[in-house]
Phi, psi and omega in degrees: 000141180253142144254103156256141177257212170269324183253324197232148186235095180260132185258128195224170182257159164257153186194155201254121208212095174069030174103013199207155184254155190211163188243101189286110184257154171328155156264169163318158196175119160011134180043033153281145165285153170279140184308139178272175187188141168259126142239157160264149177278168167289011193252028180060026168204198159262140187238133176280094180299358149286331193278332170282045204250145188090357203231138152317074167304150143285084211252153167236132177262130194216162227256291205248090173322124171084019177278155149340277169321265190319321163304287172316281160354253167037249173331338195249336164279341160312293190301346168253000185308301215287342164277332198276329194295309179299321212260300207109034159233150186268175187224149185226126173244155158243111164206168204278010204271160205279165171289327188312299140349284187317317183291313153260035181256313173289304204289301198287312213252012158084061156299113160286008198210173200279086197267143176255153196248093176262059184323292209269002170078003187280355193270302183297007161271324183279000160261011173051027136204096163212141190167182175293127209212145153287148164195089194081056200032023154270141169293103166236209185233142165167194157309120157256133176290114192230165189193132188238105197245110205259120196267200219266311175256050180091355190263138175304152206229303190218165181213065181265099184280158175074004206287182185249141239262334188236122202096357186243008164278295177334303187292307186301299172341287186298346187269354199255334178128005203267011164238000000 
């Protein structure tokens, strides 16, 4: 199967992901463009990976709103947003969870920065990451926690798969130079 997009022609298999067929695409690698996406947010509107063009971005994917880990992600891009923000990035969260979620997920734990709802997985296929993972030694389908730094015109910069939900805003910090 071709997914052609506006920027990009990704060639993916189809599988069968939960009751529903998706298309498991490549990962990302330095100077690809990044896939675009219109989604909605938690705030009752959309957000555009056009609408950042010029701004460094940060997009992170992450499988659940209000899970441990991820509250921990969360939290930890929150709590460093006013620095990452000085450098000249915007921070983005992605997971497939509905907006409504999304809202009381910013709302519970004072998210600041924008998270988007990709119910149907097609933004998280085209960024390779949602697929197959380990989990408790198991094979499943899902989110994979990914993280993305997107430079000013749109090109992946870094493509980081598998990170760990804790330590790893601290870790990104230091790779972009900024501690």
């Amino acid at each position: 199967m071709v997914i052609i997009t506006r920027r990009r022609v990704v060639t993916a298999a189809l599988r069968h992901c939960g009751g529903i067929v998706c298309a498991m695409t490549d990962r990302l690698n330095p100077g690809d463009p990044a896939p675009e996406f219109t989604l909605p947010t938690d705030s009752d509107g959309t957000l555009s990976l056009a609408d950042l063009r010029g701004r460094k971005v940060i997009l992170y994917a992450y499988p659940a709103a209000m899970t441990p880990g991820c509250t921990k992600q969360a939290c930890d891009f929150r709590d460093s947003l006013a620095s990452l923000q000085a450098a000249g990035y915007e921070v983005v969260g992605i997971s497939p969870d509905k907006p409504q979620k999304l809202a009381k997920f910013r709302d519970r734990d004072a998210i600041t920065f924008p998270l988007v709802a990709d119910t149907d997985k097609v933004v998280l296929n085209a960024y390779g990451a949602y697929g197959e993972k380990q989990m408790y030694g198991r094979t499943v389908t899902g989110v994979i926690r990914s993280t993305f730094v997107i430079d000013e015109d749109g090109k992946i910069e870094r493509a980081l798969y598998n990170v760990r939900a804790t330590g790893h805003v601290a870790k990104l910090r230091r790779d972009l130079g900024l501690d």
